[in-house]
Structures are given as structure tokens and as C-alpha cells.
C-alpha positions in Angstrom: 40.9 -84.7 -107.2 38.1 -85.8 -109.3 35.8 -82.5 -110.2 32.2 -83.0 -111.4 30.3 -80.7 -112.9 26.5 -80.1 -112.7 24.8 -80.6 -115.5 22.5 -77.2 -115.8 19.0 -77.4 -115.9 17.2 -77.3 -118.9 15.9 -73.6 -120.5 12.5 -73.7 -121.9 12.3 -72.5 -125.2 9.5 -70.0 -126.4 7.3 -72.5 -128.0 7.9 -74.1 -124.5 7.5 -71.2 -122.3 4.1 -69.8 -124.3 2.6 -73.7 -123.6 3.4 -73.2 -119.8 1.7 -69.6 -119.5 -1.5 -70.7 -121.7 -1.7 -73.6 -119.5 -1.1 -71.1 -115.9 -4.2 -68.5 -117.8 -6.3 -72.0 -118.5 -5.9 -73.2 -114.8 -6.4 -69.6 -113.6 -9.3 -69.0 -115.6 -10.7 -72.6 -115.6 -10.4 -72.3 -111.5 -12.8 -68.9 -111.5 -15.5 -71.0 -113.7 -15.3 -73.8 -111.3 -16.0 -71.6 -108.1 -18.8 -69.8 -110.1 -20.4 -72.8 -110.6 -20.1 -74.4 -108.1 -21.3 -71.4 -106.1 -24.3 -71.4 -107.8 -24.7 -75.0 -107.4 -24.7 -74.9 -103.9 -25.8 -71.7 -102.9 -27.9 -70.8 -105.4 -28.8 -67.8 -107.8 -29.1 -64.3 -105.6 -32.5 -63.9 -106.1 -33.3 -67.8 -104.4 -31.0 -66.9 -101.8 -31.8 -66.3 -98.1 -31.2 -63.0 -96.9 -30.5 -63.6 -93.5 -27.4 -66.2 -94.2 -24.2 -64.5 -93.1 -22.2 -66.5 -95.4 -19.3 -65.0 -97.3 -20.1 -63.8 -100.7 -17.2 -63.2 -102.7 -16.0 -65.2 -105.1 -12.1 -63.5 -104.9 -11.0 -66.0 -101.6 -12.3 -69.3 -103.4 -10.8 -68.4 -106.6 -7.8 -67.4 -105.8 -7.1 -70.3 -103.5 -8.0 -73.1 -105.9 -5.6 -70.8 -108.5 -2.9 -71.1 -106.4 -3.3 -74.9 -105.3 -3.5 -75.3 -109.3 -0.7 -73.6 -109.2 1.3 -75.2 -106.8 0.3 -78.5 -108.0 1.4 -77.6 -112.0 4.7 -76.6 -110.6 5.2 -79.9 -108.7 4.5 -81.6 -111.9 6.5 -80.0 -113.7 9.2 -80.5 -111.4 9.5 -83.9 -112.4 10.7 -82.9 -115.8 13.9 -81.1 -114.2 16.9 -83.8 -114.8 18.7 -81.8 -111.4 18.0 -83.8 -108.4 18.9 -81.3 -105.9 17.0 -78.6 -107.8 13.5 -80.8 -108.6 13.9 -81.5 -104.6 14.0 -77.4 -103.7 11.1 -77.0 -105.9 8.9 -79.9 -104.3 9.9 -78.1 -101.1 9.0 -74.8 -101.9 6.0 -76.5 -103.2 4.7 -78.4 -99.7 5.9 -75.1 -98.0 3.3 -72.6 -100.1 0.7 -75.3 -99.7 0.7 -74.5 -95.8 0.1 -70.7 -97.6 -2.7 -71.3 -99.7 -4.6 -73.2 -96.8 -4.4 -70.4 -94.5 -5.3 -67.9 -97.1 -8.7 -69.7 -97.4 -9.5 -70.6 -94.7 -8.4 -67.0 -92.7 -12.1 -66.0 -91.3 -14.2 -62.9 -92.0 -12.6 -61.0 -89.1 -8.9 -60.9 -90.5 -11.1 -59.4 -93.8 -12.2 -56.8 -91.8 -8.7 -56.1 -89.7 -7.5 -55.9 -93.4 -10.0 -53.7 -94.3 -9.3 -51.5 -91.5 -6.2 -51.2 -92.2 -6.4 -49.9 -95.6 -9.1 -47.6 -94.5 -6.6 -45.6 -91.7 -3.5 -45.5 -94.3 -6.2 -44.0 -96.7 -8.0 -41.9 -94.4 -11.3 -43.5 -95.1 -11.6 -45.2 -91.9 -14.8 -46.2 -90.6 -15.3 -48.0 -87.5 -17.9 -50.5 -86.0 -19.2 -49.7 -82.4 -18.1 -52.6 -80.1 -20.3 -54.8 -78.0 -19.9 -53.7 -74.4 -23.2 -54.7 -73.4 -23.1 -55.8 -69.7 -19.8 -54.6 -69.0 -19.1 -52.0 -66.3 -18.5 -48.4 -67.5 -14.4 -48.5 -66.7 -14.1 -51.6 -69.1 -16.3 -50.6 -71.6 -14.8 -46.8 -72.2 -11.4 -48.4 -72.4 -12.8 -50.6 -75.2 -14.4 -48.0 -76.8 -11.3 -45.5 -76.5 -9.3 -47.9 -78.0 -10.8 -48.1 -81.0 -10.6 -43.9 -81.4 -14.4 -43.6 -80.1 -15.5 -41.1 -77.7 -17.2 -42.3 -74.7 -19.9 -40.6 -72.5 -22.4 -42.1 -70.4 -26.2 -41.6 -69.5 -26.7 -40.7 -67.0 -23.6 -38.7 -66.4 -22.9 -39.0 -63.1 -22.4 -42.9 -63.6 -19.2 -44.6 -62.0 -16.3 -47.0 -63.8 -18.4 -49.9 -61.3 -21.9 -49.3 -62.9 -23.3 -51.8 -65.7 -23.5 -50.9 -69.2 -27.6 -51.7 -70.6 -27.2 -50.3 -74.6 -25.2 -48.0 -76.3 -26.5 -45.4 -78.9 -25.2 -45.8 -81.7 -25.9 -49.3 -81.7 -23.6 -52.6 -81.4 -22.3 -53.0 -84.9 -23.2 -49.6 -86.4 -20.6 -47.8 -89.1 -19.3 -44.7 -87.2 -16.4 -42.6 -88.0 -13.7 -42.4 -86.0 -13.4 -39.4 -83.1 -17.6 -39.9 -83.1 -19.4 -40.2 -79.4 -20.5 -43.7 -78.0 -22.7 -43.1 -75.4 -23.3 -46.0 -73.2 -27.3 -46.1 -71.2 -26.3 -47.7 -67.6 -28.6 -49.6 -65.5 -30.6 -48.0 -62.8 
């Protein structure tokens, strides 16, 4: 039986190692500079801005995604410098499987931001809550909505039924309220 052994992959040394990490600080770096820029390109200094766009205006998504496709794409390069087949072959893989990461990480919309945010806010105890739309609903839909997001629901009048339509709430649609605070929905005559 004819054994072969692997050859093992190749160490980097510390003059190697230090070039690698200057070059993963320059493309993290270099990446945050490009989204500034092109940020201001395109959108434009905050003072020539539009104040009603609802566009997202963080910097932290862009730049992080463009860091890690830099990222991504550095370590498939230097893939090709790993004389293991099999090993060079995990890494590419690894590679296109992250990529699938990085795209959803940009592209994930405003909302999962503020389900994140939420989040954080009840394991802190700094939760705030936005009223929900129920606007046109009847009363029995709209206090299950607004129950289930820790609000208490009254009505005005307060002999309406679960049938009756919702007109307005006070406080309105969208407004910061803490939770356990009073939605109380106006129905229509």
C-alpha cells in the first residue's frame, strides 16, 4: 500500500502576516473613503440635501458591506497562493458562500433595522414603541394589533363594538410611545 502524504500548507511569516493585515486596514479603511465620497457625490452635502427624502443615512451598512466584499474578494485571491488543492477549493467555497452573506446584509431594508433596534431596546429596557397604522380597521382587529405590541387600547367613544371602524388614533400613526401607554382609537359615527 502506497501512503502519500499531504504536503502542509504554507505558514506566513511575520513580515508576511504584517503585509496581509496592512493590506485588510487599507481595504477597510480605503472602503469607508469610498462610501463617504461617493455619498457626497450623489447625495450631496447635508445642508444641499432635501429634508423630506426618507433615504437611509448611515454610512455603517455601505461600509461595512463593501469591507466585507473587499474582504471576501482579498481572501479568494489569496487563495490562489495555497499550493493544497483541496484546501484553496474550501476557501473559494467558503468564499462564494459569505458572498450570499454580504448581499443580504446590504441589501436587508430599513424595517429589519428597526426589528433590530427593538430588540436591543426590550433586552435593555429602553424600549420604545411606534403606534401602528390601524386606520380603517374595525375595533376587534385593531386592539389585537395594538395589544400585541404591549399598547393599551381604549376607544372613543366607549361604548364602540369589535364591528365598528377605526377613523384616527391619538397618539398618532408612527408616534414614539413607551410601552404599557394608552392607544385610543376615534371610531366613525
Amino acid at each position: 500500500m502506497n501512503l502519500v502524504s499531504a504536503a502542509a500548507a504554507p505558514a506566513l511569516n511575520q513580515n508576511q502576516l504584517g503585509t496581509v493585515l496592512g493590506w485588510m486596514a487599507l481595504l477597510f479603511l480605503g472602503s469607508g473613503l469610498l462610501v463617504v465620497i461617493f455619498r457626497l457625490a450623489l447625495e450631496g452635502t447635508p445642508k444641499r440635501q432635501r429634508k423630506d427624502t426618507a433615504s437611509d443615512k448611515t454610512l455603517i451598512r455601505s461600509w461595512l458591506a463593501i469591507a466585507l466584499a473587499g474582504g471576501l474578494l482579498f481572501f479568494a485571491a489569496a487563495s490562489f497562493l495555497i499550493g493544497d488543492s483541496s484546501l484553496r477549493n474550501l476557501l473559494m467555497g467558503g468564499v462564494v458562500a459569505s458572498a450570499g452573506s454580504v448581499i443580504a446584509f446590504y441589501f436587508s431594508s430599513k424595517a429589519s433595522e428597526q426589528t433590530q433596534q427593538n430588540l436591543l431596546n426590550a433586552a435593555f429596557g429602553t424600549a420604545t414603541i411606534n403606534v401602528p397604522d390601524v386606520k380603517g380597521r374595525n375595533v376587534g382587529d385593531a386592539r389585537t394589533i395594538i395589544e400585541a405590541v404591549q399598547l393599551n387600547f381604549a376607544t372613543d367613544p366607549t361604548t364602540a363594538t369589535d364591528d365598528q371602524t377605526v377613523a384616527d388614533t391619538k397618539p398618532p400613526t408612527g408616534t414614539t410611545v413607551k410601552p404599557g401607554d394608552t392607544v385610543t382609537a376615534t371610531i366613525t359615527p
